[in-house]
DODREN-232807 format. One record per residue: residue number from 1; z, y, x of N, C-alpha, C in turn; residue in one letter. Coordinates in Angstrom, 2 decimals. Atoms other than C-alpha are relative to their C-alpha. Layout:
+-----+---------+---------+---------+---------+---------+---------+---------+---------+---------+---------+
! num !     n.z !     n.y !     n.x !    ca.z !    ca.y !    ca.x !     c.z !     c.y !     c.x ! residuo !
+-----+---------+---------+---------+---------+---------+---------+---------+---------+---------+---------+
! NUM !       Z !       Y !       X !       Z !       Y !       X !       Z !       Y !       X !       a !
...
+-----+---------+---------+---------+---------+---------+---------+---------+---------+---------+---------+
END
This chain:
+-----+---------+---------+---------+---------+---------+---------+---------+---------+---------+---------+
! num !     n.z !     n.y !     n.x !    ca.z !    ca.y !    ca.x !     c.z !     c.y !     c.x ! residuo !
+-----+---------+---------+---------+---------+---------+---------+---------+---------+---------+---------+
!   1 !   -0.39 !    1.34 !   -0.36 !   -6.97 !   11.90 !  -14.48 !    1.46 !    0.02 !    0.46 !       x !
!   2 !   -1.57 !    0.55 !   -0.50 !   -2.87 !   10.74 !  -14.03 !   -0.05 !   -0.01 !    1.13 !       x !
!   3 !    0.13 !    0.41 !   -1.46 !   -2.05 !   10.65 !  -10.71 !    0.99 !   -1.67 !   -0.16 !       x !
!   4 !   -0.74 !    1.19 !    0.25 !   -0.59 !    6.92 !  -10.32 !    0.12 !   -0.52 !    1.35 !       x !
!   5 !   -0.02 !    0.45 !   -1.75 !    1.08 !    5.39 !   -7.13 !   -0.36 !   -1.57 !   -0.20 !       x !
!   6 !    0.25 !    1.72 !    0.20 !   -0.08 !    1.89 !   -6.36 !    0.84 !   -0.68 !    0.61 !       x !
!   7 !   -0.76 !    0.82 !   -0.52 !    2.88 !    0.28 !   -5.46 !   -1.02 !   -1.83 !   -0.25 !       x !
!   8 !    0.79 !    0.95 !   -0.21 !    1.94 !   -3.50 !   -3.93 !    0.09 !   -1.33 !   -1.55 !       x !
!   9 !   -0.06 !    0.52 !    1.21 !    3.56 !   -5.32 !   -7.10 !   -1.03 !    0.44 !   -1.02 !       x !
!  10 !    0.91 !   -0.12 !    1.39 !    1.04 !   -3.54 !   -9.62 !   -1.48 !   -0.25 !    1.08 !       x !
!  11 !    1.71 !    0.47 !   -0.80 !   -2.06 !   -4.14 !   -6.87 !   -0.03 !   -1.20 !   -0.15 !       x !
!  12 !   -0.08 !    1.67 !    0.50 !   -0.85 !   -7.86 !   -7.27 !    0.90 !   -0.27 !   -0.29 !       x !
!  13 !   -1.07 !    0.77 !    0.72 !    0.67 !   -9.09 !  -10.09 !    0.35 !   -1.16 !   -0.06 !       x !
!  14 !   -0.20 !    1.54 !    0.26 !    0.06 !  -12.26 !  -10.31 !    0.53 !   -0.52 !    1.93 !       x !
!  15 !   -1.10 !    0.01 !   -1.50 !    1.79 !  -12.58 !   -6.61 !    1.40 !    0.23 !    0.33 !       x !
!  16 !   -1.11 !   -0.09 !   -0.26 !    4.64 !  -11.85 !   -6.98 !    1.78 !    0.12 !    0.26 !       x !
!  17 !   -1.09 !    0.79 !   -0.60 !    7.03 !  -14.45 !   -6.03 !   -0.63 !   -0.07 !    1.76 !       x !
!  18 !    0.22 !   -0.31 !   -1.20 !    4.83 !  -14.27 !   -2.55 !    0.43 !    1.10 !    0.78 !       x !
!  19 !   -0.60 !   -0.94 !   -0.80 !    5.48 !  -11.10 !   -2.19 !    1.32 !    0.08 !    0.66 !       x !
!  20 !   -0.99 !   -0.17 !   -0.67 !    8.96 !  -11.15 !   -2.15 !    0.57 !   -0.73 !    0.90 !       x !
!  21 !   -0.15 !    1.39 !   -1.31 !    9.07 !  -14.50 !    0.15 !   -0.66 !    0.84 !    0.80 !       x !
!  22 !    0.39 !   -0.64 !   -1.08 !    6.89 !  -12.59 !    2.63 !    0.72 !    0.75 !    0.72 !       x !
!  23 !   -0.69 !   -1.04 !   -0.83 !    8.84 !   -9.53 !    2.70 !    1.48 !   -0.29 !    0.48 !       x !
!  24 !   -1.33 !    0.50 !   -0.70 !   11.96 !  -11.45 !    3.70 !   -0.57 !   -0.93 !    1.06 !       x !
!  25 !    0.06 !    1.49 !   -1.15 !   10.56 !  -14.34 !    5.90 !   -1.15 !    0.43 !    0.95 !       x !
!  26 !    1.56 !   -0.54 !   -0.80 !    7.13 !  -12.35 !    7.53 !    0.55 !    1.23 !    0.36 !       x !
!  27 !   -0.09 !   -1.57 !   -0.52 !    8.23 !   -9.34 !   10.01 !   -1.21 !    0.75 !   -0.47 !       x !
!  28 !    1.16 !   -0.65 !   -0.01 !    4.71 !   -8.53 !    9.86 !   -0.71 !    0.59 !   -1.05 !       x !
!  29 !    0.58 !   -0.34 !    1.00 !    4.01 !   -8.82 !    6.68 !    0.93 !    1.43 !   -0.45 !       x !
!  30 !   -0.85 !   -1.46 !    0.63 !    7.13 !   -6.18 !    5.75 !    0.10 !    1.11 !    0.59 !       x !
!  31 !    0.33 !   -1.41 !   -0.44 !    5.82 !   -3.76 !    8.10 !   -0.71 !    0.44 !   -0.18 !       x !
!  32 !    1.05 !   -0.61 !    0.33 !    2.52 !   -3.46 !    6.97 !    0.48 !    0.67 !   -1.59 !       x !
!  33 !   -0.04 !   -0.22 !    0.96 !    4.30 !   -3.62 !    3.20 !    0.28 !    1.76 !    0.29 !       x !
!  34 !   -0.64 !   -0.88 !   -0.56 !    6.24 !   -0.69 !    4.88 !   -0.24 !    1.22 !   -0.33 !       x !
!  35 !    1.07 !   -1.21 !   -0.78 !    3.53 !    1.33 !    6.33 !   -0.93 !    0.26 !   -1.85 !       x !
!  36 !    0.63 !   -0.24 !    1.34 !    1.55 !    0.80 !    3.02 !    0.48 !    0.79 !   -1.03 !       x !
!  37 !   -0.49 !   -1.02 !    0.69 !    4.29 !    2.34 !    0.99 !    0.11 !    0.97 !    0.00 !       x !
!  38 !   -0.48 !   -1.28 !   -0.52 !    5.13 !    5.11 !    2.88 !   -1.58 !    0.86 !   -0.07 !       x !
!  39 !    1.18 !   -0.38 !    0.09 !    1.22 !    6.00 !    2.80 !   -0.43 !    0.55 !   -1.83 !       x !
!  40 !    0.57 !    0.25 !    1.24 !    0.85 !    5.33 !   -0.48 !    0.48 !    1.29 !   -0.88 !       x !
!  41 !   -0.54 !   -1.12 !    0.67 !    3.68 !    8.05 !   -1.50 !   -0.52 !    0.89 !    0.85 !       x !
!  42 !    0.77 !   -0.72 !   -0.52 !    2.14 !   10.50 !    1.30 !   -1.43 !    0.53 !   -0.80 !       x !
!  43 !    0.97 !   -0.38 !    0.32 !   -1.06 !   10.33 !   -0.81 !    0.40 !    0.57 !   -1.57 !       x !
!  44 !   -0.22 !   -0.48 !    1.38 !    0.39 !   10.73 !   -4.13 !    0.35 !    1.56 !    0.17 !       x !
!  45 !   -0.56 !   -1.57 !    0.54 !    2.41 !   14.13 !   -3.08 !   -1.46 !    0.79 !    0.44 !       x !
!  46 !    1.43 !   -0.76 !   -0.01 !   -1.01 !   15.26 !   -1.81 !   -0.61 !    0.30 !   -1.15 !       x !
!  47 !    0.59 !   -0.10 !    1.41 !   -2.61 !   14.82 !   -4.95 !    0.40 !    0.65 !   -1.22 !       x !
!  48 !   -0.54 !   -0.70 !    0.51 !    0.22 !   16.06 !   -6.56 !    0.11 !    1.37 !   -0.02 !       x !
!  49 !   -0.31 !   -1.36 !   -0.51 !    0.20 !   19.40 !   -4.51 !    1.39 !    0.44 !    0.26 !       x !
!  50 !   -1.32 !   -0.38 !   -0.65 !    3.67 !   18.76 !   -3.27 !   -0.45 !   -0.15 !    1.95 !       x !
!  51 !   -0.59 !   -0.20 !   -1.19 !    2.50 !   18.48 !    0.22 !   -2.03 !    0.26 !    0.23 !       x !
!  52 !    1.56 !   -0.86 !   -0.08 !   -0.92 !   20.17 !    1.77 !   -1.08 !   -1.00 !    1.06 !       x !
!  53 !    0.45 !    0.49 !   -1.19 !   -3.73 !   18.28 !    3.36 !   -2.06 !    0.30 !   -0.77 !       x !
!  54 !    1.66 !   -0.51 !    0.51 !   -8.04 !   18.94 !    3.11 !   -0.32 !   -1.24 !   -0.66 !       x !
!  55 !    0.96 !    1.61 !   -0.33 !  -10.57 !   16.13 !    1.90 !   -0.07 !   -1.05 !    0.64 !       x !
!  56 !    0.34 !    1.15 !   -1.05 !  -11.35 !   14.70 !    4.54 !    0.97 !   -0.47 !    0.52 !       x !
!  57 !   -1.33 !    0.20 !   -0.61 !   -7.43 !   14.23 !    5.53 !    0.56 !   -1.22 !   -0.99 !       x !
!  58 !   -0.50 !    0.84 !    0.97 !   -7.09 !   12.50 !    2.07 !   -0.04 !   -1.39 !   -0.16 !       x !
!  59 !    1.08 !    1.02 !    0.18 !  -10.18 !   10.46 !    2.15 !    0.72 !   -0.86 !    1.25 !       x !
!  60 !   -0.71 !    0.82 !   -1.64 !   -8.81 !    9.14 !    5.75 !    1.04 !   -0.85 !   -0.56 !       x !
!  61 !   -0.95 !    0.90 !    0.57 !   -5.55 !    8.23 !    4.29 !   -0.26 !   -1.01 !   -0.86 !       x !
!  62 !    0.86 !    1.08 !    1.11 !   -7.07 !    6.39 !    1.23 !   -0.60 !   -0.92 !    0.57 !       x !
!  63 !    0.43 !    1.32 !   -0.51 !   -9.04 !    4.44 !    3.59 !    0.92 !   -1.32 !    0.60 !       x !
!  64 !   -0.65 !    1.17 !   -1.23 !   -6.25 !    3.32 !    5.92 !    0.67 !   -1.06 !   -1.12 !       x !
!  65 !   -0.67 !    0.60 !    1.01 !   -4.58 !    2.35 !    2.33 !   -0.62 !   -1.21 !   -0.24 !       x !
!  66 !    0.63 !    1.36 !    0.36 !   -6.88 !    0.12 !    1.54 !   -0.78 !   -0.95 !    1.39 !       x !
!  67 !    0.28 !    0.82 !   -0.59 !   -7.60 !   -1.09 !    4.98 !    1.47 !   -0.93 !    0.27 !       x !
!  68 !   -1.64 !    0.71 !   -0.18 !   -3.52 !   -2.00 !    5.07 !   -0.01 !   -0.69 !   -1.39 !       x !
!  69 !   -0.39 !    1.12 !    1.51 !   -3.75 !   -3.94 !    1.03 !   -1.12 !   -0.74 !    0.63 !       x !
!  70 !    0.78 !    0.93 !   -0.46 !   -6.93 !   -5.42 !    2.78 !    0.85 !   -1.48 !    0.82 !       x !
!  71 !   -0.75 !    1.04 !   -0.98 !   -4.35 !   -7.16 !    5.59 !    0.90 !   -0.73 !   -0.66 !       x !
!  72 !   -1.37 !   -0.04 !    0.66 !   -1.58 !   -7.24 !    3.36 !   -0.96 !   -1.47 !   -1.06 !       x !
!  73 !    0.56 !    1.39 !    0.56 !   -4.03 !   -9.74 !    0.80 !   -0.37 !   -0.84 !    0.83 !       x !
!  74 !    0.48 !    1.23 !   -0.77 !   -5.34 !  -11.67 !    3.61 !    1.27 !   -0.99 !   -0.07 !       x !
!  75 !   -0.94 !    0.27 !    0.01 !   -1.67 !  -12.09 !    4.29 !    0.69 !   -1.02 !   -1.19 !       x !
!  76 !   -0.63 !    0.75 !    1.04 !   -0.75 !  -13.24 !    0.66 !   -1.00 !   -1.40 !   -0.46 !       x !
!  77 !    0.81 !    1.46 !    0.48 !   -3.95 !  -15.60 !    0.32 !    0.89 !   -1.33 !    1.07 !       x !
!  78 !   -0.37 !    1.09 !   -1.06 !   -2.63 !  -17.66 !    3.55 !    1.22 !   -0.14 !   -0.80 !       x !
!  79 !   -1.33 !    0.48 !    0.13 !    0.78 !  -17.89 !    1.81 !   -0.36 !   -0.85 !   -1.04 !       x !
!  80 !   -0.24 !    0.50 !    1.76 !   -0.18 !  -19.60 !   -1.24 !   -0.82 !   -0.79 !   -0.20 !       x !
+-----+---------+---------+---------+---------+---------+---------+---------+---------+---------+---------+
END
């Protein structure tokens, strides 16, 4: 299987002209975008085997990922 990063543009396409209104006009929203990115490449070099972490270190991260695109859509439904 590819490893593939999920930047928030390919998680939602059809969003985004929200997105980029958010991440200029919503502190909140462009810290979670932030935090989400910076996670998001954290999990890729894992996967990649550029940077070392167990299972259960992965699985953790992966969750918080999708508990931060969880906030991050709540975020884009209220805008729109």
């Amino acid at each position: 299987m590819p490893l593939e990063h999920h930047p928030l543009n390919r998680e939602f396409p059809q969003q985004h002209d929200a997105l980029r209104k958010l991440m200029q006009s919503d502190a909140r929203f462009a810290r979670l975008a932030e935090e989400y990115d910076a996670l998001d490449k954290r999990i890729y070099e894992i996967e990649d085997g550029r940077s070392v972490a167990d299972d259960l270190m992965l699985q953790g991260l992966k969750l918080q990922r999708v508990g931060l695109k969880d906030e991050i859509a709540d975020l884009l439904h209220g805008a729109t």
